[in-house]
Each structure stands twice: as structure tokens, then as C-alpha cells.
C-alpha positions as a LaTeX table, in Angstrom:
\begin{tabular}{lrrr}
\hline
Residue & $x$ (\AA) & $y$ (\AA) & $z$ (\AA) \\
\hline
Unk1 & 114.12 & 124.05 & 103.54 \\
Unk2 & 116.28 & 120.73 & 102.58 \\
Unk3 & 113.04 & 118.85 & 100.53 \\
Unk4 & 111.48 & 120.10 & 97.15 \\
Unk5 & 108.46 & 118.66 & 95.58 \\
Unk6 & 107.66 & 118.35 & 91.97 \\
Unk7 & 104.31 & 118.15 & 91.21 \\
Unk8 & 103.25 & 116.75 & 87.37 \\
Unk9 & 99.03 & 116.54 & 86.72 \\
Unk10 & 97.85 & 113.32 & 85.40 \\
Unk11 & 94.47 & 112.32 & 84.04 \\
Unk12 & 92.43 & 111.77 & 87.38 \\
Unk13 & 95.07 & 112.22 & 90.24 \\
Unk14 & 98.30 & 114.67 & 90.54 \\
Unk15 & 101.64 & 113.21 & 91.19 \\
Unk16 & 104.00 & 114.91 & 93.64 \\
Unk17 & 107.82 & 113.56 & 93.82 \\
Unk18 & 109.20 & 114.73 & 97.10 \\
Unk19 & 113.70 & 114.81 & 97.27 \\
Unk20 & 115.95 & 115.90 & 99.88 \\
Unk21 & 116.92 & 115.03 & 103.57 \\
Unk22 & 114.23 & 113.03 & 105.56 \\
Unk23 & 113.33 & 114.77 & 108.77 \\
Unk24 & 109.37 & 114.68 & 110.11 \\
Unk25 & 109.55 & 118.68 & 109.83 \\
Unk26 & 110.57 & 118.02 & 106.15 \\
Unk27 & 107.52 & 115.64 & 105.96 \\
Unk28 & 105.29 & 118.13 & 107.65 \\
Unk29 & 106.16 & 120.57 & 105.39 \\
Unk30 & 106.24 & 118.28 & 102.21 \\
Unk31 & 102.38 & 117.68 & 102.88 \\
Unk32 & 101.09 & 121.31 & 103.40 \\
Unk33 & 103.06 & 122.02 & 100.67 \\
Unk34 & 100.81 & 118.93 & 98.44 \\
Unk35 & 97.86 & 119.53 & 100.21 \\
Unk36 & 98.15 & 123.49 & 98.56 \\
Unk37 & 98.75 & 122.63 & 95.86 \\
Unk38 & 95.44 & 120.18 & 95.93 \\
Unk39 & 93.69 & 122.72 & 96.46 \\
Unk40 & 95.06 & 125.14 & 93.84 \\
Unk41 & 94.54 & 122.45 & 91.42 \\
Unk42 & 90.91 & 121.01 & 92.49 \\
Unk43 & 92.21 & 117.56 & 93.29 \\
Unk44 & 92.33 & 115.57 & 95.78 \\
Unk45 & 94.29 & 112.25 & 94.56 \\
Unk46 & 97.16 & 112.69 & 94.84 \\
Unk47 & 100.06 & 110.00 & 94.37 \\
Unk48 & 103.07 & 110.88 & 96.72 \\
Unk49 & 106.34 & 109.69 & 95.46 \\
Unk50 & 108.69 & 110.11 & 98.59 \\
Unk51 & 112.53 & 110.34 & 97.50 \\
Unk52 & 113.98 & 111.53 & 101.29 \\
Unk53 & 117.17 & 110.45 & 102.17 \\
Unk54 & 118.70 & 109.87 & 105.85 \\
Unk55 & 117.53 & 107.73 & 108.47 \\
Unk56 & 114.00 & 107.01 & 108.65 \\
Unk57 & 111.77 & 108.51 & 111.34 \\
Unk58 & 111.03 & 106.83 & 114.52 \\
Unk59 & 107.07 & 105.40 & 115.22 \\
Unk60 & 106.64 & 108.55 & 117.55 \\
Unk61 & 107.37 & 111.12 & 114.73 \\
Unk62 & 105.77 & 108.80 & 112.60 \\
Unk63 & 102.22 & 108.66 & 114.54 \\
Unk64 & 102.48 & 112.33 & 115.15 \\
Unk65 & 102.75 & 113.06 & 111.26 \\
Unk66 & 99.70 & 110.97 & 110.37 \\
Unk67 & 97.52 & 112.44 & 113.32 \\
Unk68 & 98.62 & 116.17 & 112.82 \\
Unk69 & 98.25 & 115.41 & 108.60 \\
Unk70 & 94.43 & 114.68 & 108.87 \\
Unk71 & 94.27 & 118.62 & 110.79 \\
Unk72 & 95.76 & 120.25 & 107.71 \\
Unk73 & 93.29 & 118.95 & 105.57 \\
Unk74 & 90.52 & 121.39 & 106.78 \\
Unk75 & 87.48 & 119.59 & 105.34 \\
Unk76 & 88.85 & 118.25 & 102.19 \\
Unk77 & 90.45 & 114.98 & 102.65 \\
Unk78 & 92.18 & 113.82 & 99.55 \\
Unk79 & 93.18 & 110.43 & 98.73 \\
Unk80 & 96.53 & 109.75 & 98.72 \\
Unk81 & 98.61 & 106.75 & 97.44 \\
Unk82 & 102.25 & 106.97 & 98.77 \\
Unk83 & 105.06 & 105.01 & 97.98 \\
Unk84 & 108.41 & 105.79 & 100.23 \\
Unk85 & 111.36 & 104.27 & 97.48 \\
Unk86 & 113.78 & 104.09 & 99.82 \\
Unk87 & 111.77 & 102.31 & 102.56 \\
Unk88 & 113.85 & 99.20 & 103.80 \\
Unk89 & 110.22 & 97.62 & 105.02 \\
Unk90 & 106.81 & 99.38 & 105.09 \\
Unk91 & 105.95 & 98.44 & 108.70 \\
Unk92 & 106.49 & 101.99 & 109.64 \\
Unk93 & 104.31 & 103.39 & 106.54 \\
Unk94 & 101.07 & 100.80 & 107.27 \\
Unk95 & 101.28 & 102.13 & 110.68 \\
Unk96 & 101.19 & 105.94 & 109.55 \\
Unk97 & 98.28 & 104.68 & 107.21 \\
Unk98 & 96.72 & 103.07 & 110.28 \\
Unk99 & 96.80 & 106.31 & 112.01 \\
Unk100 & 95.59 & 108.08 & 109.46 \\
Unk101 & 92.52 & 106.18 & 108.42 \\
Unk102 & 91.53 & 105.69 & 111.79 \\
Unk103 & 91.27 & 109.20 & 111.98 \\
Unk104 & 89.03 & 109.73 & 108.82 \\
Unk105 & 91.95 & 109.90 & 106.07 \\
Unk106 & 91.94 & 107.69 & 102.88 \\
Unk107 & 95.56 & 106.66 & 102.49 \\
Unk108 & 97.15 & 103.54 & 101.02 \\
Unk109 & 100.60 & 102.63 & 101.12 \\
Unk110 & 102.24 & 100.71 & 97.95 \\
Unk111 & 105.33 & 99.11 & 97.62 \\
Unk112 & 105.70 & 100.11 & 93.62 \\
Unk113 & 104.27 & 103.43 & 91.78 \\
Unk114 & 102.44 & 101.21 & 89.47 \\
Unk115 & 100.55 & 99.55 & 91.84 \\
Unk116 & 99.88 & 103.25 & 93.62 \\
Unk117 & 98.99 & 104.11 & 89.92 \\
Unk118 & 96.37 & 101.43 & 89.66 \\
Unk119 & 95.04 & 102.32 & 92.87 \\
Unk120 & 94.03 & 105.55 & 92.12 \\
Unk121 & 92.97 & 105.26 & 88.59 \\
Unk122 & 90.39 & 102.86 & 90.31 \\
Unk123 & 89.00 & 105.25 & 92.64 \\
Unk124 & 88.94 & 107.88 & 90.25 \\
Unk125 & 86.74 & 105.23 & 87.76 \\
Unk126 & 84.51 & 104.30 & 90.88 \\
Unk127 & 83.85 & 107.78 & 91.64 \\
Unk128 & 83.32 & 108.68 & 88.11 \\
Unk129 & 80.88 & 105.46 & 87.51 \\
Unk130 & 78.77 & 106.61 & 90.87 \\
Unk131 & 78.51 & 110.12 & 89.11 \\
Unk132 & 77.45 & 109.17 & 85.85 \\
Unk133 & 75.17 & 107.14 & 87.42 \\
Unk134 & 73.42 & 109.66 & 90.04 \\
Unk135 & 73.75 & 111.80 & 86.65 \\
Unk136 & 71.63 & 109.65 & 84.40 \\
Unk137 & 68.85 & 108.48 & 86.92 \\
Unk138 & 67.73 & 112.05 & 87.58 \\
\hline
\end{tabular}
């Protein structure tokens, strides 16, 4: 295995930093490896901090990643906000997030970790605001 992934819990989402050599097996790996750990922890948003090095996969591996992610998932589809900081352009990354929420997935792809930061603390408030909500009319 040539990738490790820290995972630190924050209030509303968990943050996993992924380092080592950028390969899509690496990137398979990476996200049954997050997705586990989801699931260990009860949540699903997550913020994926991706820290690979090497050359950067090719649309094909990309498009099979983001089809064969949403399979791993197994009925609970977490929300993910990813930023790849050594990405020279995020054409490749919208396209994975394409992929993925055309196939049912709620993904977003940020440039910064701040903005992927902001993201998430909103859903987490709308989600929150909805419950509350359903809570106090019944």
C-alpha cells in the first residue's frame, strides 16, 4: 500500500487527508478505506483532502473510479467535498463529480479546503434546520 489516510472528526463532517503515490488502485483503496471509516464513525460528510503525488490519472481511470465509488457505498451515500492540492486544473475532478452525481452520489469538488469547509458546514446546518423543524411540528 503506497497511500495512508489520516482521518481527524470535526463538528458536523470528518476530514480525511490522503498522502502517497497517485495511482487509481491507490484511489480505490483510499475511498473504501474513508467510506469504513464513515461508517465506523456514523458520518457521512466527509471532506477529502487528496495529497497524491505522480502523474494524474487519465479520464478512463478517472470515470471508472467515480462509477465503481457510488457501488461501495452500499446504501449510504455520504457527501463528500474533495479538494485534490496538487491538481494543475480541476477539469478532470468536475468530470469524476459529473460521473458521480449522475449516478446518485453527492460530491462537490473545491479548489481550496475552506471553501470545501463552507460547503459542508452548510449542508450539515440545512440538514440540521429540516430536523429541528420536522422535530418541532410534531
Amino acid at each position: 500500500m503506497s497511500y495512508s489516510v489520516t482521518f481527524e472528526q470535526n463538528a458536523g463532517y470528518l476530514h480525511a487527508v490522503v498522502t502517497g503515490m497517485n495511482s487509481k488502485e491507490n484511489v480505490m483503496n483510499y475511498l473504501k478505506d474513508i467510506l469504513h471509516e464513515c461508517m465506523t464513525r456514523d458520518c457521512f460528510r466527509v471532506l477529502i483532502e487528496e495529497r497524491l503525488e505522480g502523474p494524474r490519472l487519465n479520464t478512463t481511470e478517472v470515470y471508472e473510479i467515480a462509477s465503481q465509488g457510488q457501488n461501495l457505498a452500499a446504501g449510504r451515500q455520504p457527501v463528500i467535498a474533495y479538494v485534490d492540492v496538487n491538481a494543475v486544473n480541476l477539469s478532470n475532478m468536475k468530470f469524476a463529480e459529473n460521473v458521480a452525481v449522475n449516478r446518485g452520489g453527492s460530491v462537490q469538488v473545491f479548489l481550496t479546503l475552506e471553501d470545501a469547509k463552507r460547503w459542508l458546514m452548510h449542508q450539515y446546518n440545512t440538514v440540521n434546520r429540516k430536523n429541528t423543524a420536522a422535530h418541532d411540528n410534531k
